[in-house]
C-alpha positions as CSV (number, residue, x, y, z in Angstrom):
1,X,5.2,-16.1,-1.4
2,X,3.1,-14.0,1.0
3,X,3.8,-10.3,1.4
4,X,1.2,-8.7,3.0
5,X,-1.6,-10.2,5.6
6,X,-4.8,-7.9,6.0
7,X,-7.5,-8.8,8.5
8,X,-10.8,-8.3,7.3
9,X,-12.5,-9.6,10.1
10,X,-12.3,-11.4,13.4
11,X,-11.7,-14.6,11.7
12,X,-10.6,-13.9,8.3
13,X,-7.5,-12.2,6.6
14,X,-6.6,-11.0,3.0
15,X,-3.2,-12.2,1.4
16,X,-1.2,-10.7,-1.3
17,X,0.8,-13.6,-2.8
18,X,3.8,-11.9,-4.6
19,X,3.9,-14.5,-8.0
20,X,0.3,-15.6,-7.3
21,X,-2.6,-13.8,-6.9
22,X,-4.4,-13.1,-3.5
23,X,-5.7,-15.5,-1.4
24,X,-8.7,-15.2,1.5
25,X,-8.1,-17.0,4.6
26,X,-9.8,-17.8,7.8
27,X,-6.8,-17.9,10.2
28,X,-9.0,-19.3,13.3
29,X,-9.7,-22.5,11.1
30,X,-6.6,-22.3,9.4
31,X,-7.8,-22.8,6.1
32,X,-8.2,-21.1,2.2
33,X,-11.4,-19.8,1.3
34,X,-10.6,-18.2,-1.5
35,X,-7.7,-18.2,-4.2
36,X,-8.1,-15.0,-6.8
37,X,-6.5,-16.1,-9.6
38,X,-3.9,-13.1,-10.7
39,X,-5.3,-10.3,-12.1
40,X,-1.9,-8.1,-12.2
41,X,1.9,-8.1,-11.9
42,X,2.6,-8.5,-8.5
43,X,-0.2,-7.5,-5.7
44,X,1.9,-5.5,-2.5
45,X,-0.8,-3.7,-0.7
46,X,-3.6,-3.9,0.7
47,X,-6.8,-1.0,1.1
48,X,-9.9,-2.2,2.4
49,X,-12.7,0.4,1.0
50,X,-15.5,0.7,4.3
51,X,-18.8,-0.8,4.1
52,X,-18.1,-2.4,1.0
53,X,-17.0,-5.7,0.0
54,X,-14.1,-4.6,-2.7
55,X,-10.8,-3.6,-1.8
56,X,-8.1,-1.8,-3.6
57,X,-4.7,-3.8,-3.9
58,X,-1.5,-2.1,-5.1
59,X,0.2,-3.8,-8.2
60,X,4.0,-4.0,-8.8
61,X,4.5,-2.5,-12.2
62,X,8.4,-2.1,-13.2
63,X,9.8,-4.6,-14.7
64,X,6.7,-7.1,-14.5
65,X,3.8,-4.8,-16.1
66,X,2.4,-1.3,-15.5
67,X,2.1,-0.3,-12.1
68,X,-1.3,-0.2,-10.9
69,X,-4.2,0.3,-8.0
70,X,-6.7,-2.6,-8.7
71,X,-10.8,-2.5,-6.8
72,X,-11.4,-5.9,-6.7
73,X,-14.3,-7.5,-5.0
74,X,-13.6,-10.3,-2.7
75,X,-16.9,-12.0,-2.8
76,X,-17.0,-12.3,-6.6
77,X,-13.0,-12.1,-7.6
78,X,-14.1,-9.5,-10.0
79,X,-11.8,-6.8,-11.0
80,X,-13.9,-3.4,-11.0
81,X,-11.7,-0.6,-11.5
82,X,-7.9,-0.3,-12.2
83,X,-6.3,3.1,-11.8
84,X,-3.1,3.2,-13.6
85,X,0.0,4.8,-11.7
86,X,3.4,3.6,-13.6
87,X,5.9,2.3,-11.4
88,X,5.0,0.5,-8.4
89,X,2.5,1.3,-5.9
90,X,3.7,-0.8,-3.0
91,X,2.5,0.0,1.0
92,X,-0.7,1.5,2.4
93,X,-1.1,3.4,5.6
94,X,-5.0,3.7,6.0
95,X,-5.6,7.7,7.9
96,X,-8.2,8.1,10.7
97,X,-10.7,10.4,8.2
98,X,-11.0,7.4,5.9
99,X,-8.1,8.3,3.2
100,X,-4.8,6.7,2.9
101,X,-1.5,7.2,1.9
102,X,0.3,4.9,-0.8
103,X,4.1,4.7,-1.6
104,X,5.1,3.7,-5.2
105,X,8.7,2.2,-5.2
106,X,9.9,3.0,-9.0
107,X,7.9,6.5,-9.2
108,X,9.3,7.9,-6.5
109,X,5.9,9.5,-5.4
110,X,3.8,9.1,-2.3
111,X,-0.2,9.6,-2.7
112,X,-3.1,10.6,-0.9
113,X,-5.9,8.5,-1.6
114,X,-9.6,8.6,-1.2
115,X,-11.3,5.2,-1.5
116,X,-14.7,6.4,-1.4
117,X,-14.4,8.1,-4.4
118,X,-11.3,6.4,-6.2
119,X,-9.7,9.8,-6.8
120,X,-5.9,11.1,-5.6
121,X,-6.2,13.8,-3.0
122,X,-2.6,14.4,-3.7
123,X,0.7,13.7,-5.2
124,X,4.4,14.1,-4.2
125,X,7.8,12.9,-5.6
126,X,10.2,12.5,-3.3
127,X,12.0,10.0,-5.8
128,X,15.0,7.3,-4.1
129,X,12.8,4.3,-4.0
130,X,10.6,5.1,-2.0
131,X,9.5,1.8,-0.1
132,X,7.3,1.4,3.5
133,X,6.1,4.1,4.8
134,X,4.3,4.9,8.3
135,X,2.3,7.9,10.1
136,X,2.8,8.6,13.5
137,X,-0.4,8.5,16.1
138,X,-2.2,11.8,14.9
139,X,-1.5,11.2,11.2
140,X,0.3,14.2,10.8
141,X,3.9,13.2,10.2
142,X,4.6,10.7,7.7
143,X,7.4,8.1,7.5
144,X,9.0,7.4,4.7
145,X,12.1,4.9,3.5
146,X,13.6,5.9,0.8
147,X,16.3,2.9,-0.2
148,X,17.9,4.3,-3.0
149,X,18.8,7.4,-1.0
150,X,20.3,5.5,2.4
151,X,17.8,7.7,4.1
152,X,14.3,8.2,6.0
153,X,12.3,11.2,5.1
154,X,9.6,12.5,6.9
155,X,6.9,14.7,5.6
156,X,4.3,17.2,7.7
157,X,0.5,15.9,5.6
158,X,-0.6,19.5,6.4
159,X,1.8,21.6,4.0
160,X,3.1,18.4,2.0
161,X,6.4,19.9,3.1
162,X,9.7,17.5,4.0
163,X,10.5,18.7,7.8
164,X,13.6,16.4,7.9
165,X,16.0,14.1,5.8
166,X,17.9,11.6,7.8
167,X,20.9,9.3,6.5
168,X,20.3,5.8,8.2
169,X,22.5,3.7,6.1
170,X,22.5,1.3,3.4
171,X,19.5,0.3,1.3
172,X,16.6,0.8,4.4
173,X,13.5,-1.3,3.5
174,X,11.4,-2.1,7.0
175,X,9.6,0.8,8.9
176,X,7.8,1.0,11.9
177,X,7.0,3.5,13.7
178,X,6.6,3.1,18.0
179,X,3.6,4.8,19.4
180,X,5.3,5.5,22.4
């Protein structure tokens, strides 16, 4: 089953495939380039690294196998790194300076990522399932579902400080955030 659908280019398109792998597609033709055999639990997310070929892709630990961020490079299918996490590192929201943020469902923690380097600029547990996240235009406020709480948090990425809680109801799983 598909889960999440990365461009890479113009023509072409990453897939995490939630019991199978990843897949690379070119979506113009309609047709598989490349099937990557799996090479963890379950692949969620998607983190293309610049001017580079690999990509990092967020594993599903809990209950499946450890949670993990996996470099893989597309044009070989090789695995290059794996950073291990626990839980399960699930969505991606790439920043304007080149870093990302990552949410890990079962940890309860959101991260600040530098793929250049491979290294975590930060951590923060919020805990309550933490599930999709989003940033708002300027990348300052961050989004955050959190399905075991019934709420949506949302955290200032200056001073890694919660600015406001907000009950939403049962179980929210889908975020989006409107840019206008």
């Amino acid at each position: 089953m598909p889960k999440i659908i990365e461009p890479i280019s113009d023509s072409q398109a990453l897939v995490t495939l939630w019991l199978g792998g990843m897949a690379r597609i070119d979506f113009q033709q309609g047709k598989l380039i490349k099937h990557f055999e799996k090479f963890c639990a379950l692949t969620r997310g998607i983190l293309p690294i610049p001017n580079s070929t690999d990509v990092y892709i967020m594993c599903y630990g809990i209950p499946h196998g450890p949670g993990e961020i996996v470099r893989l490079n597309i044009e070989t299918g090789k695995v290059t790194s794996r950073i291990p996490t626990g839980g399960s590192p699930r969505h991606v929201v790439a920043l304007k300076d080149g870093t990302a943020l990552i949410s890990n469902l079962n940890s309860g923690q959101i991260y600040h990522f530098d793929p250049a380097t491979g290294k975590f600029l930060h951590r923060m547990y919020l805990g309550g399932g933490i599930n999709t996240i989003d940033v708002d235009p300027s990348g300052r406020f961050l989004f955050i579902s959190q399905r075991e709480l019934d709420l949506v948090s949302v955290v200032d990425t200056r001073t890694w400080k919660v600015v406001l809680e907000q009950m939403v109801g049962d179980y929210p799983t889908r975020l989006d955030v409107s840019y206008d």
